[in-house]
N, C-alpha and C positions, 0 to 999 in steps of 0.2 A: 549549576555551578559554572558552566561554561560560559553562558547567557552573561554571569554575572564578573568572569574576567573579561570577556570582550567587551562589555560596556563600560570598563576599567580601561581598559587597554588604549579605548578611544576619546577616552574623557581627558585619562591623563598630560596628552601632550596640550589639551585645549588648558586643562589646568594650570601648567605650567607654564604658556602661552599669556592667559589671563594677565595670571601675577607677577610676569615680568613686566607687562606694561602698567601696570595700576604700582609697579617701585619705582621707585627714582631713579635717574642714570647714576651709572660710575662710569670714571673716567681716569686715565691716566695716560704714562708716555713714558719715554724713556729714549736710552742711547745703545748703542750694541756697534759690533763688526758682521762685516760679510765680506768674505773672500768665495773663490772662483775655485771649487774641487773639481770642477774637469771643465774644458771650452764651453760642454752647453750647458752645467749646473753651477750656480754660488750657494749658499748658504750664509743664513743670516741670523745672528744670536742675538738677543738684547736684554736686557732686565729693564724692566719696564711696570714698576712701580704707579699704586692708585694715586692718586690727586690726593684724595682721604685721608692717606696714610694707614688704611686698614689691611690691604693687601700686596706683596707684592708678585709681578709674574713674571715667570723666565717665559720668552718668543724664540719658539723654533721654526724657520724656513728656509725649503726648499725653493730658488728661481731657478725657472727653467728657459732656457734659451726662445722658444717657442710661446712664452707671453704666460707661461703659468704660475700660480703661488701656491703653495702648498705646507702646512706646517701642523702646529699647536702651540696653544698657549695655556700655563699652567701655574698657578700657583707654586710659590717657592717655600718648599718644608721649612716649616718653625717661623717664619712671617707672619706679620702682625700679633695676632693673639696667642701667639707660640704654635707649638705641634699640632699637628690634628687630631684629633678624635675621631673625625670622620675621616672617608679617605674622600683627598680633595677632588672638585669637579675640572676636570682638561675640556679644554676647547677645541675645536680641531677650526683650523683658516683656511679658508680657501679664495682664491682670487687672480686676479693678475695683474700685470706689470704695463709699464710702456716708459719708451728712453724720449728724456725731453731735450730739447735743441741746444742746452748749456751741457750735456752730458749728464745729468743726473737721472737718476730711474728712480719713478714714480711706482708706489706698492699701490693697490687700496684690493682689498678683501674682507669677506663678511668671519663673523665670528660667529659658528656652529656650537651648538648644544648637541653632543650626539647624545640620545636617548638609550642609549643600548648600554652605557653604565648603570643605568635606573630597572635595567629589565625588560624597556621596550625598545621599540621599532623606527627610525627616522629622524632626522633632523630638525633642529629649531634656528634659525638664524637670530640670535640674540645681540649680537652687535658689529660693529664694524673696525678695522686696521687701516690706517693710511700713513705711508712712511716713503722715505727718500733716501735712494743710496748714493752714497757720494763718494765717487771717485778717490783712491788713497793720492794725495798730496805726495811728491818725494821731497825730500830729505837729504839733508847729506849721508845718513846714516842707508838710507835707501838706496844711494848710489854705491857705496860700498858694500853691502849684500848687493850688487846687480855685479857691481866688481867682481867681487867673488864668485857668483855663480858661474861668471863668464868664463873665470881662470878654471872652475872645475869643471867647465862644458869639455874645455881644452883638456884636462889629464883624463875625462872622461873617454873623450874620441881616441884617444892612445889605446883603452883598452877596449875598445869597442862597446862601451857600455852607453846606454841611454838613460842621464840622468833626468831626475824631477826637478824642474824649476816651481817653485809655489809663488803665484805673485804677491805683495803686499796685500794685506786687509785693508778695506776700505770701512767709510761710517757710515751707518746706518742712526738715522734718529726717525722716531716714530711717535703717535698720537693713538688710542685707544677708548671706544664707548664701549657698555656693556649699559642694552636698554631696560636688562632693569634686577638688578644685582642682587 
């Protein structure tokens, strides 16, 4: 019996391997925000709907000052073909970043199949993320929250208090393959 999980064990991810390449791509994209939770962390949200129109997915990431990406990407409850039946499959992202010479920061990381929802063991790299963050634009509305902050730094320093300045969200638009869906 044992003989016969472990030759499961090790077939399955070649299984799964197989018939991602022998499907068709998917592919989609989408828009989101990413603001700056501490100096060396952002975070990046987007909904990020297929091309298809079958599925769409919410994008969670972590950037990390140090060149890293880190997230998942997951189907959104009740999209496309309504609720699930099954519970859906998350992607986990990994990758990194680098800042281009106009200011904008470049994403690209692979999109993982972790196998350990299914029972087993390891990773499948099934597609890829590449996206661009862009700097928040100000505003007149921008200037006046910085106004503001500025006036509350001031009633802050009276009571000796160290207030949270939160900078503006910036945009994030991104592109998404899934080699074989």
């Amino acid at each position: 019996m044992k003989i016969v999980q472990l030759v499961s064990k090790l077939l399955a991810p070649l299984a799964l391997a197989l018939g991602a390449a022998a499907a068709p791509q998917l592919t989609g994209g989408g828009v989101g925000v990413w603001q700056q939770a501490t100096p060396s962390v952002s975070v990046v949200r987007a909904q990020m709907p297929s091309d298809q129109g079958g599925t769409d997915y919410e994008l969670a990431l972590r950037v990390d000052a140090a060149g890293g990406v880190v997230g998942e990407m997951r189907p959104v409850s009740g999209a496309g073909q309504g609720a699930f039946l099954i519970p859906p499959v998350i992607y986990k992202v990994r990758g990194q970043h680098v800042a281009l010479p106009d200011g904008r920061v470049l994403l690209q990381a692979n999109v993982l199949l972790d196998l350990a929802q299914f029972g087993l063991e390891g990773l499948l790299n099934v597609g890829l993320i590449e996206g661009l963050l862009y700097a928040p634009a100000p505003t007149s509305d921008a200037y006046a929250a910085h106004a503001d902050a500025k006036a509350s730094l001031q009633d802050a320093s009276a009571l000796h208090a160290k207030p949270r300045v939160r900078p503006l969200p910036g945009e994030f638009v991104g592109r998404w393959v899934l080699f074989g869906a």
